[in-house]
One Martini backbone bead per residue (centre of mass of N, CA, C, O) as a GRO file, in nm:
protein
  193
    1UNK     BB    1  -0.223  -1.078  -3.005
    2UNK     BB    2  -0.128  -0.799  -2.828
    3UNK     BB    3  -0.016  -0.640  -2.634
    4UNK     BB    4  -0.117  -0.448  -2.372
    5UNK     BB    5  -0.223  -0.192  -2.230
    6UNK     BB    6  -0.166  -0.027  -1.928
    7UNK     BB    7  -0.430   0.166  -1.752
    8UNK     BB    8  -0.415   0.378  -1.492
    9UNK     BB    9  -0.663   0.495  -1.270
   10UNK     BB   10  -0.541   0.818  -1.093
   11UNK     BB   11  -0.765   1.102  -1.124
   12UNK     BB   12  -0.871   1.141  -0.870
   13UNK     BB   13  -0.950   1.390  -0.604
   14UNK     BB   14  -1.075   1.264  -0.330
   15UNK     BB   15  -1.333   1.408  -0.189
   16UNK     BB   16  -1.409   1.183   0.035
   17UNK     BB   17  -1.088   1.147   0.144
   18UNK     BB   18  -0.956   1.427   0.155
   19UNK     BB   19  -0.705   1.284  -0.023
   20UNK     BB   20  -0.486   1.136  -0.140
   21UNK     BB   21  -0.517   0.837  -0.183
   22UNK     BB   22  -0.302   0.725  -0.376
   23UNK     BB   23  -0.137   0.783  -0.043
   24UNK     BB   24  -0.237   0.588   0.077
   25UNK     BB   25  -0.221   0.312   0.334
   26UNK     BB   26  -0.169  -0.055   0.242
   27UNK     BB   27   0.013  -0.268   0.421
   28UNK     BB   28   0.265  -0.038   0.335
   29UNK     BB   29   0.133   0.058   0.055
   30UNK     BB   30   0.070   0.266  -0.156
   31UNK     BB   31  -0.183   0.216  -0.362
   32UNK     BB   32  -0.020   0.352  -0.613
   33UNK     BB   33   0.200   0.083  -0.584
   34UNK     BB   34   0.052  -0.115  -0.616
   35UNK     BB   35  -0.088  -0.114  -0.885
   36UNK     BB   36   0.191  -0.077  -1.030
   37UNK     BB   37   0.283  -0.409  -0.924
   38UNK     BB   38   0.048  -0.541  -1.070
   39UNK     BB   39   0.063  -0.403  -1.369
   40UNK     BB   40   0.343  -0.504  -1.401
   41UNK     BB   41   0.282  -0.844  -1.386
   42UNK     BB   42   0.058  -0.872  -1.636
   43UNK     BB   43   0.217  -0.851  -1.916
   44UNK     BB   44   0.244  -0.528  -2.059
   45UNK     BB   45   0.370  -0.353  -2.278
   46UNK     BB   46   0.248  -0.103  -2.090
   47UNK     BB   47   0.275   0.153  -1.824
   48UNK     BB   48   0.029   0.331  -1.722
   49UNK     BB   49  -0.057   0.650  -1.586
   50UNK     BB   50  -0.307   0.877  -1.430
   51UNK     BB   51  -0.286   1.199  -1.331
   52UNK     BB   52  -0.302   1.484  -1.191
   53UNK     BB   53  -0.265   1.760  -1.171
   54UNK     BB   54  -0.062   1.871  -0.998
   55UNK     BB   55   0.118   1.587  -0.864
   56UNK     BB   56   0.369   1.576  -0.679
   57UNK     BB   57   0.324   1.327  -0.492
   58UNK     BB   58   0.317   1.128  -0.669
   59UNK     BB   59   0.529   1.131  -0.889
   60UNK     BB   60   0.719   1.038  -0.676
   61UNK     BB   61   0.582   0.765  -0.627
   62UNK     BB   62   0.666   0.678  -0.950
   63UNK     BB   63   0.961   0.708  -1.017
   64UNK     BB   64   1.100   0.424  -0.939
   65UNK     BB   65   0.884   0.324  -1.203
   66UNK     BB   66   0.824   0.150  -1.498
   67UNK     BB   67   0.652   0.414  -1.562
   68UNK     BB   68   0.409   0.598  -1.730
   69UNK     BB   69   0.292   0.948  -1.749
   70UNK     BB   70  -0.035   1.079  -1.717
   71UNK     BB   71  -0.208   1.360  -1.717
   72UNK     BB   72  -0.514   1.529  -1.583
   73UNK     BB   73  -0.615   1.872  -1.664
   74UNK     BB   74  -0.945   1.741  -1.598
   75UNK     BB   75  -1.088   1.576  -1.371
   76UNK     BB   76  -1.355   1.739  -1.315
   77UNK     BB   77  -1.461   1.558  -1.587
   78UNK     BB   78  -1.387   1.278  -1.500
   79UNK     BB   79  -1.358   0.960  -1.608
   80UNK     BB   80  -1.394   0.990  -1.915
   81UNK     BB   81  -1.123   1.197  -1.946
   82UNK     BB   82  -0.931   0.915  -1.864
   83UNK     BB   83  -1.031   0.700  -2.092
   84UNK     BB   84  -0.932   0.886  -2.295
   85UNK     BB   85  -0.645   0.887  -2.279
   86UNK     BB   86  -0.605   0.571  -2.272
   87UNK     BB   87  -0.721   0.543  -2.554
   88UNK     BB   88  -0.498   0.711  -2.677
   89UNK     BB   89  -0.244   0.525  -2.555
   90UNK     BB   90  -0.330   0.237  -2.726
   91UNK     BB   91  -0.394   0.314  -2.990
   92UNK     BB   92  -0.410  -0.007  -3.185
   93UNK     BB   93  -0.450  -0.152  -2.946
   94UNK     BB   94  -0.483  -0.317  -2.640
   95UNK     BB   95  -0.665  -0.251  -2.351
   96UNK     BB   96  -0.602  -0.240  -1.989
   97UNK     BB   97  -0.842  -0.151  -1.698
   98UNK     BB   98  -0.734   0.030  -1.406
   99UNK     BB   99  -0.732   0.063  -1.077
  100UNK     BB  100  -0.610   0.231  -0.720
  101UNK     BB  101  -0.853   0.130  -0.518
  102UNK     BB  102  -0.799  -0.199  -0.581
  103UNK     BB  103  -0.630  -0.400  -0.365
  104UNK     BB  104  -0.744  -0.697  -0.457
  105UNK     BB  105  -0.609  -0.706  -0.727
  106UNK     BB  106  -0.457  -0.928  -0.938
  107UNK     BB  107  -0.268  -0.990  -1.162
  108UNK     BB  108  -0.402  -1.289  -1.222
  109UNK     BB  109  -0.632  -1.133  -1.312
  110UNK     BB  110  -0.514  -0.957  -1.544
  111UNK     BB  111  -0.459  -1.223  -1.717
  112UNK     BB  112  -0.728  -1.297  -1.780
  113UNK     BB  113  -0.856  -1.108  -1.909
  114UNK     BB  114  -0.634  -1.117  -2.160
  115UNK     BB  115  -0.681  -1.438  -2.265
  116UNK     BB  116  -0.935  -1.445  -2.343
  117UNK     BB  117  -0.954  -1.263  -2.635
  118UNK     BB  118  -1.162  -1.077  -2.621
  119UNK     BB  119  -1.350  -0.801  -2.670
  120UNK     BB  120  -1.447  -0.804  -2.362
  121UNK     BB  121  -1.339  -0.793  -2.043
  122UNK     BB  122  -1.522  -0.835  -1.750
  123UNK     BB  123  -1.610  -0.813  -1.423
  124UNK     BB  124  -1.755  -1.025  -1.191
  125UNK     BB  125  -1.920  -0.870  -0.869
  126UNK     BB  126  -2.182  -0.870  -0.658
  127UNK     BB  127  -2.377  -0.872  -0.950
  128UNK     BB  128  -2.179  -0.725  -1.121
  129UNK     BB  129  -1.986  -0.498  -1.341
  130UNK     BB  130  -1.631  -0.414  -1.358
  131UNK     BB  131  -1.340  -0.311  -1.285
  132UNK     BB  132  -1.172  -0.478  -1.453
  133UNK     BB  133  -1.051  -0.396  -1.811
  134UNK     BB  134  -1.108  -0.538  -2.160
  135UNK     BB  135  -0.987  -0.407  -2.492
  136UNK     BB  136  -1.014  -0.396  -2.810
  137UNK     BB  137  -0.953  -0.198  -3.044
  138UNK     BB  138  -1.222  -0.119  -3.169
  139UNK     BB  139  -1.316   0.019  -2.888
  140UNK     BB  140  -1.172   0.322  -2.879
  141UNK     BB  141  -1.357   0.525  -3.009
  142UNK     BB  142  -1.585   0.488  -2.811
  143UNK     BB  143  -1.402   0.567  -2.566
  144UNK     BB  144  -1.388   0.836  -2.658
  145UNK     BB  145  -1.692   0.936  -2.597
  146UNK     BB  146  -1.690   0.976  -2.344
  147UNK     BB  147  -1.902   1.139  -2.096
  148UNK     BB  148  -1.824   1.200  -1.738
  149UNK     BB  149  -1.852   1.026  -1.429
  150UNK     BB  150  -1.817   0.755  -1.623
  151UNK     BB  151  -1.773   0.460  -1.777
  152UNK     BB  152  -1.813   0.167  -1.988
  153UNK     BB  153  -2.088   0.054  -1.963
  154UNK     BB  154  -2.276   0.133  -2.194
  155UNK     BB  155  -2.049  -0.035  -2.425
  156UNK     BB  156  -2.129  -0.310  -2.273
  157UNK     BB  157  -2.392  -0.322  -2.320
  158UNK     BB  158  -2.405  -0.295  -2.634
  159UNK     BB  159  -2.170  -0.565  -2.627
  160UNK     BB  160  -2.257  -0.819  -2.490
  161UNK     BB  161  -2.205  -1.055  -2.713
  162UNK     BB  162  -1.877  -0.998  -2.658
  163UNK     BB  163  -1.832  -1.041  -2.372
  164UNK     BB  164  -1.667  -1.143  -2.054
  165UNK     BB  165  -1.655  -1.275  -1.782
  166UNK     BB  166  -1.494  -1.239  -1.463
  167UNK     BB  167  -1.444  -1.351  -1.129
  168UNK     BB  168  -1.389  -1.111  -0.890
  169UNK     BB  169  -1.447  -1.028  -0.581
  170UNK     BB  170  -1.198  -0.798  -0.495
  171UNK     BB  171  -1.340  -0.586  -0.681
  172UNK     BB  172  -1.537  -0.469  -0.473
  173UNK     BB  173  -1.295  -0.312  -0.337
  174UNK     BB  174  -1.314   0.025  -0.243
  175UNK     BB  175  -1.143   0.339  -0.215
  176UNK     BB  176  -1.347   0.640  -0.064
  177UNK     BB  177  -1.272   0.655   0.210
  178UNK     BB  178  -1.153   0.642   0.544
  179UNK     BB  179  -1.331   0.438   0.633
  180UNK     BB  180  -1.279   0.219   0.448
  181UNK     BB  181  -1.012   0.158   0.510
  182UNK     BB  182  -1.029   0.069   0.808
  183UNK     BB  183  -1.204  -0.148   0.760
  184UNK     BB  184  -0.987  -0.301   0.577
  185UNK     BB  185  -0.748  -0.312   0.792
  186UNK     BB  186  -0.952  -0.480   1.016
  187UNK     BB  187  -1.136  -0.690   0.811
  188UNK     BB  188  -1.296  -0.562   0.622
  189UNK     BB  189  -1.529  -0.553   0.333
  190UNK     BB  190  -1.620  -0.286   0.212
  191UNK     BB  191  -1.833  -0.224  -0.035
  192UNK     BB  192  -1.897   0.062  -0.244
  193UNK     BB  193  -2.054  -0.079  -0.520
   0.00000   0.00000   0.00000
């Protein structure tokens, strides 16, 4: 199996956290460098991230990175909007998709996802399933397919027995609000999910 693609998802509006979340600070590091600094770490042919259009401040933020930017000229119709470009950008390769908002994944996360060599491997927390998550190539047209503001669970339930969960609790604390932030700054791990 060839290396995936790694395409992290970082076009959310961040309307509950009132500003570009991605450029939150957490523990001296802003989100989208952290996801990226991770991302780059799990051995992946490539890394994308997906940003907002017309989002000069963050693309400053990801300049230094050696990751290629692609731009999600629509956020506004959801998260699926950007799972189809991860989807175009992985062409006939295996996909590996994160998120920038889940500051406790680790690289060695995203590496097991990868070893599975499933058809689908997704983190297992909380007592339910969700990204980051790893799909093969015969999944990417499925990906195309999604719409709205959901991303791949409807692909992973239809085809549960292709599925392998990886458990891992880090993968609960997501920041959507800027309580979220504070909370997990002072030592709290309020999951959002």
């Amino acid at each position: 199996m060839s290396d995936p693609v790694c395409v992290i998802l970082a076009a959310g509006l961040s309307l509950r956290f009132g500003r570009p979340k991605q450029l939150a600070l957490f523990e001296g590091e802003t989100l989208i460098h952290r996801a990226v600094r991770i991302a780059l770490a799990a051995g992946c042919s490539r890394t994308i991230v997906i940003v907002p259009a017309d989002s000069p401040e963050i693309r400053r933020e990801l300049s230094s990175l050696a990751v290629e930017i692609m731009e999600n000229s629509n956020p506004r119709a959801g998260m699926s909007s950007s799972m189809r470009l991860a989807a175009h950008a992985a062409a006939d390769g295996p996909l590996l998709l994160t998120l920038a908002d889940q500051p406790h994944v680790t690289s060695e996360h995203l590496r097991a996802l990868i070893a599975t060599q499933a058809p689908i491997a997704v983190t297992r927390f909380n007592g339910t399933t969700g990204p980051p998550a790893f799909f093969d190539e015969r999944f990417l047209p499925l990906l195309l397919t999604l719409t709205g503001d959901h991303g791949a669970r409807e692909i992973v339930r239809a085809h549960h027995d292709q599925v392998t969960e990886i458990p891992f609790d880090g993968a609960a604390v997501d920041i959507d609000t800027e309580d979220d932030l504070r909370d997990l700054e002072s030592g709290g791990a309020r999951s959002s999910r």
